[in-house]
C-alpha positions as CSV (number, residue, x, y, z in Angstrom):
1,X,23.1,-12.1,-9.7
2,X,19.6,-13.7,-11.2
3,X,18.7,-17.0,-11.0
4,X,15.5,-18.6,-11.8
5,X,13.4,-20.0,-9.6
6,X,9.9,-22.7,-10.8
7,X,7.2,-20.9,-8.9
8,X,8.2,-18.1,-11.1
9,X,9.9,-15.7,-8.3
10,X,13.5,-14.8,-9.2
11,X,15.8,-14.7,-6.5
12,X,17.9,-11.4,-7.5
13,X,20.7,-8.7,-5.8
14,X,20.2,-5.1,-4.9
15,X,23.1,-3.0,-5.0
16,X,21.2,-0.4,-2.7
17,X,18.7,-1.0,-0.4
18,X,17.1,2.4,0.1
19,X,16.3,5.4,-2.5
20,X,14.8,9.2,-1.9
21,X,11.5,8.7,-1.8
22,X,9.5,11.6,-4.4
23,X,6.5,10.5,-2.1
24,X,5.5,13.6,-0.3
25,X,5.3,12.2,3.4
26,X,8.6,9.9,2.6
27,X,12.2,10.3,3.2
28,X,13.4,7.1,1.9
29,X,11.9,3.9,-0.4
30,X,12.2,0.6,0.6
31,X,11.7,-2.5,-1.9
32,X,12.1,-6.1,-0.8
33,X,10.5,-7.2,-4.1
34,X,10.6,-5.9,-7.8
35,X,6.7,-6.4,-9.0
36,X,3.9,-7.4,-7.4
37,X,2.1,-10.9,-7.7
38,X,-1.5,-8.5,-6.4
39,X,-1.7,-7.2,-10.0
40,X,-3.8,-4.6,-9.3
41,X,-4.6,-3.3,-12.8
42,X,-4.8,0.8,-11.4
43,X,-1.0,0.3,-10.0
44,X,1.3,3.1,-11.2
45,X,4.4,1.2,-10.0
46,X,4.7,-0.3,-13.9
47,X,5.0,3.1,-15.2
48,X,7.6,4.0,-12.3
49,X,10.1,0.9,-12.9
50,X,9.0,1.0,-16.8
51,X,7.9,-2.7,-16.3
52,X,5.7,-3.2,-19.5
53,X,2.1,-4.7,-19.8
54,X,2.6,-8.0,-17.9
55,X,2.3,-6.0,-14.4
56,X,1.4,-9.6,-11.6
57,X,3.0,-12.2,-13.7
58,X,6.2,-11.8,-12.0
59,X,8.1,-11.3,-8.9
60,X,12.0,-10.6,-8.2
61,X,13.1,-11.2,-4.6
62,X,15.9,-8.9,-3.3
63,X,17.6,-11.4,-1.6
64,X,20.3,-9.2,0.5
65,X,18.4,-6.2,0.9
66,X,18.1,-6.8,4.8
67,X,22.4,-6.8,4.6
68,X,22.4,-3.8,2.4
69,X,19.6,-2.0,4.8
70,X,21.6,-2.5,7.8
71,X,25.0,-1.0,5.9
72,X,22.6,2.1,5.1
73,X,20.4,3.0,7.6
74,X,23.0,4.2,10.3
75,X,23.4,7.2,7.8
76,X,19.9,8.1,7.7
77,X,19.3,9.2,11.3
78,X,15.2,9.6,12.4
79,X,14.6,9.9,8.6
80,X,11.0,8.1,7.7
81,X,10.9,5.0,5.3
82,X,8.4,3.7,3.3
83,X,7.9,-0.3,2.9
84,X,6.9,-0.3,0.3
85,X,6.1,1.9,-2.5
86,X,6.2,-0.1,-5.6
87,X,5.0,-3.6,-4.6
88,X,3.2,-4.8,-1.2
89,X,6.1,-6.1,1.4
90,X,3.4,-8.9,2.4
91,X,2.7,-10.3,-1.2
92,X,2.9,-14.0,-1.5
93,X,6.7,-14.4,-2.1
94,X,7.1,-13.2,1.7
95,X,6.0,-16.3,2.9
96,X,8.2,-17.7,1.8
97,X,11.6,-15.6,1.9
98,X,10.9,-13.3,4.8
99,X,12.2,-10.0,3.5
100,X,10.5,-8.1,4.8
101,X,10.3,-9.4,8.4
102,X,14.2,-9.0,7.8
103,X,14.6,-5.6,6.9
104,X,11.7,-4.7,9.7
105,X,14.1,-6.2,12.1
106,X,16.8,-4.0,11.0
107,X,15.0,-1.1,11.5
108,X,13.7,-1.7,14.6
109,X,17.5,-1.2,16.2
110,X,17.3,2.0,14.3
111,X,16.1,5.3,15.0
112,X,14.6,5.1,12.0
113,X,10.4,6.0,11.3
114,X,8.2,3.3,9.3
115,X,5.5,3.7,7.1
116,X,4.1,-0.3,6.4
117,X,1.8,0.1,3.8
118,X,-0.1,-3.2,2.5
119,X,-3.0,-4.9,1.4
120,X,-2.3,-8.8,3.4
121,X,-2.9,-9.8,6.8
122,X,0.4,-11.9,6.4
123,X,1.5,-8.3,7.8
124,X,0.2,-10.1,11.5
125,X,2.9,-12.4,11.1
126,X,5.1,-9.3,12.5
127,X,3.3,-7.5,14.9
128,X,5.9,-9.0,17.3
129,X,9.4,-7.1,15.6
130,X,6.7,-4.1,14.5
131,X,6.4,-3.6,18.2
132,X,9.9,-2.5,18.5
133,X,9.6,0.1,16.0
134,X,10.7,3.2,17.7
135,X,8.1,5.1,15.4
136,X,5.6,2.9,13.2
137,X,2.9,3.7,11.1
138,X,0.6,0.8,10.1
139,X,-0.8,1.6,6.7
140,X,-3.6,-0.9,4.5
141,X,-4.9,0.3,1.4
142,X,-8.6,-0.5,1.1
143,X,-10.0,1.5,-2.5
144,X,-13.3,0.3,-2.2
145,X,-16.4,-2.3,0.1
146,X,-17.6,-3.6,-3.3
147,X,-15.8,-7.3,-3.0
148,X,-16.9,-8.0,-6.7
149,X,-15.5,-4.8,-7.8
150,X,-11.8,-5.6,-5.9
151,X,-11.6,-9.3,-7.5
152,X,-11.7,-7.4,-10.9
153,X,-9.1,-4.1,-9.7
154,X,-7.5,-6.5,-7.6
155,X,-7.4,-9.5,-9.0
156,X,-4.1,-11.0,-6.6
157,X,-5.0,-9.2,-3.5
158,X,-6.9,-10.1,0.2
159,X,-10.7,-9.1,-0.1
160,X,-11.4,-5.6,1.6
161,X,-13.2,-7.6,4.6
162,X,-9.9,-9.2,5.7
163,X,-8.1,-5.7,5.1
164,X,-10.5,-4.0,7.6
165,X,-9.8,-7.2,9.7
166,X,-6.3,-6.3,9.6
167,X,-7.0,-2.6,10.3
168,X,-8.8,-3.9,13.7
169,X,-6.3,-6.3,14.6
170,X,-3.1,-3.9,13.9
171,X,-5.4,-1.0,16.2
172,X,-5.8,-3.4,18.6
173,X,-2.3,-3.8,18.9
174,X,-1.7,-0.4,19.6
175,X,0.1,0.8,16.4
176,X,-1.0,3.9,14.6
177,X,-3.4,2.9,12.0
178,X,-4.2,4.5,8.8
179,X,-6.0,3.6,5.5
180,X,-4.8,4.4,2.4
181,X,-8.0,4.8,0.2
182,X,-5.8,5.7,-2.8
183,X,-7.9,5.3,-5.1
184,X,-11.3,5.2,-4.0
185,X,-13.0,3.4,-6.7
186,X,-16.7,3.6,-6.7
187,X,-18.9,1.1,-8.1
188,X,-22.5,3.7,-8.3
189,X,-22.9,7.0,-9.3
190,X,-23.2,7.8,-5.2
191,X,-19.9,8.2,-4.5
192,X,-20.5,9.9,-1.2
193,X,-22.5,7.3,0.2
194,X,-19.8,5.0,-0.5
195,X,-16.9,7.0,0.8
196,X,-19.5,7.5,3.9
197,X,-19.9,4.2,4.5
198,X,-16.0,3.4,3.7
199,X,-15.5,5.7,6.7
200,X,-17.6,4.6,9.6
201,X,-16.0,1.5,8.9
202,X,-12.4,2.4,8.8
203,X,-13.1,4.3,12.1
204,X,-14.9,1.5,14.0
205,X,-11.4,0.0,13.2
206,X,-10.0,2.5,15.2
207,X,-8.0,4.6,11.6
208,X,-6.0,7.0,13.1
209,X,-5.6,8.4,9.4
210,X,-7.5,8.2,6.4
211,X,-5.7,9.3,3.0
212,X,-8.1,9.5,0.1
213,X,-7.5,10.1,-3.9
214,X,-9.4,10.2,-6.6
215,X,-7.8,7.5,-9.5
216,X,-5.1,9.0,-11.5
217,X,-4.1,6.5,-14.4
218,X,-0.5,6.4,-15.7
219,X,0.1,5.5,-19.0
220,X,0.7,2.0,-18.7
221,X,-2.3,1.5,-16.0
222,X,-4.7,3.2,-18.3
223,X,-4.1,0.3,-21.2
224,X,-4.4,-2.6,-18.5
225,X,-7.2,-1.1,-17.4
226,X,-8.8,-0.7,-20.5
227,X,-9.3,-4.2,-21.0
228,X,-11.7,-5.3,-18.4
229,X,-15.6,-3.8,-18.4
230,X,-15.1,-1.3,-15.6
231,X,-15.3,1.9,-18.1
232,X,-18.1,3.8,-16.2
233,X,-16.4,3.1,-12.9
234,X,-13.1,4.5,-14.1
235,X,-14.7,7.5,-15.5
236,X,-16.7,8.1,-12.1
237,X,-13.3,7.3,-9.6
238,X,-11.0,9.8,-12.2
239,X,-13.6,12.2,-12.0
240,X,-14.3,12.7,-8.2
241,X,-13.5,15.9,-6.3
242,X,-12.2,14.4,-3.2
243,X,-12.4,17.4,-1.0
244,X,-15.9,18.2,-2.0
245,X,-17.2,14.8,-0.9
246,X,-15.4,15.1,2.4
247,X,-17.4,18.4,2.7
248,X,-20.5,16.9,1.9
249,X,-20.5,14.2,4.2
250,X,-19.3,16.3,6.8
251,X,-16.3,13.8,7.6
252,X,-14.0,16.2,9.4
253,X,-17.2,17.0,11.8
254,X,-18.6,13.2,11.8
255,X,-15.3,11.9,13.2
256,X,-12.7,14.7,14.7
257,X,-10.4,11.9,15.8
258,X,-9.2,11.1,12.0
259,X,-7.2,13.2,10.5
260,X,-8.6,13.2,7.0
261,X,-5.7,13.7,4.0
262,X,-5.8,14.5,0.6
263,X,-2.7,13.6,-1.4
264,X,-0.4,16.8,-2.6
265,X,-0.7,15.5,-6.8
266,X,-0.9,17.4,-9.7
């Protein structure tokens, strides 16, 4: 069932709520929304659900997913779930329809494992029902400290200030923290002082985990991409050798409490 709604969200059924996840550190996928009102123009999620070139202009609510969730996830045992993987839980329409929170609260009476991965602080609407998460990993992507480049990436998303916010807030809560700096886009030809810098913040947050990757453009990515005057920082954050800038700003020795990860991608 579909139906229309004005601000442009549609409220829609799922069939399923979780799907095998082909996300190395994932067991299961978990989708409250179909698209993603950030619109960040790097995403690979419109090459994954073959969404076309209007990625950000639309939204689909999955309206029973918390029913379907709770159906499911007494089959699934300890197994680790990822919310979400191709759209941010905490966009906009959550606000509003609460999702999310819903599904969240179905895992909690689960033995379940979460992996929250987001770029909004509405995600502090639900430190309370994250706190009964047998197993909870609080994840926010920040790709790069450059707030002029983000409005251009990013053009739907929370600046990277209130996303390290949200790092400090969600450590000081006590959850596991980690930063997803996939991709780490950098705006000068100096990547290492920006991943360095990127760093000493994310562990003054108190990051637990840091992954970083280098940009990897699908196909439909690379032509929404190609439309805004970022060439030379695509270029640079395709090109970079991730491991060799960790080595060269002696991360692992700088801070041995972060465990420092490179994503398994061909």
């Amino acid at each position: 069932m579909i139906s229309p709604l004005s601000d442009g969200v549609k409220l829609v059924e799922c069939s399923s709520a979780l799907m095998e996840s082909r996300l190395y550190d994932l067991d299961y996928a978990l989708n409250p929304y179909r698209g993603c009102a950030h619109g960040c123009l790097y995403c690979y999620a419109p090459d994954v659900i073959k969404s076309g070139g209007d990625w950000g202009s639309w939204v689909e609510a999955r309206t029973n997913i918390s029913r379907a969730l709770k159906k499911e996830i007494s089959g699934i045992g300890k197994a680790k779930i990822g919310l979400a993987t191709v759209t941010d839980p905490y966009q906009p329409a959550e606000e509003r329809f609460g999702l999310t929170r819903a599904c969240i609260e179905v895992i909690a009476q689960s033995d379940a494992a979460l992996m929250l991965m987001t770029k909004s602080p509405l995600a502090k609407r639900d430190f309370d029902v994250l706190h009964k998460v047998k197993r909870l990993e609080f994840c926010v992507t920040i790709t790069t400290l450059d707030e002029e480049l983000a409005k251009v990436m990013e053009p739907g998303t929370p600046s990277p200030s209130a996303r390290l916010r949200l790092l400090t807030e969600a450590s000081a809560e006590g959850f596991k923290t980690c930063a997803m700096v996939s991709p780490l886009l950098v705006s000068t030809e100096q990547p290492e002082e920006e991943l360095s810098q990127m760093v000493e913040k994310l562990a003054k947050a108190g990051c637990a985990n840091i992954t970083v990757d280098r940009l990897r453009l699908r196909p439909i990515g690379a032509r929404r991409i190609s439309g805004v005057r970022t060439a030379p920082v695509v270029k640079r954050s395709c090109e970079l050798s991730i491991e060799n800038i960790l080595e060269s700003i002696s991360a692992r020795e700088r801070f041995p409490g972060i465990v420092f990860e490179i994503p398994p991608i061909d």
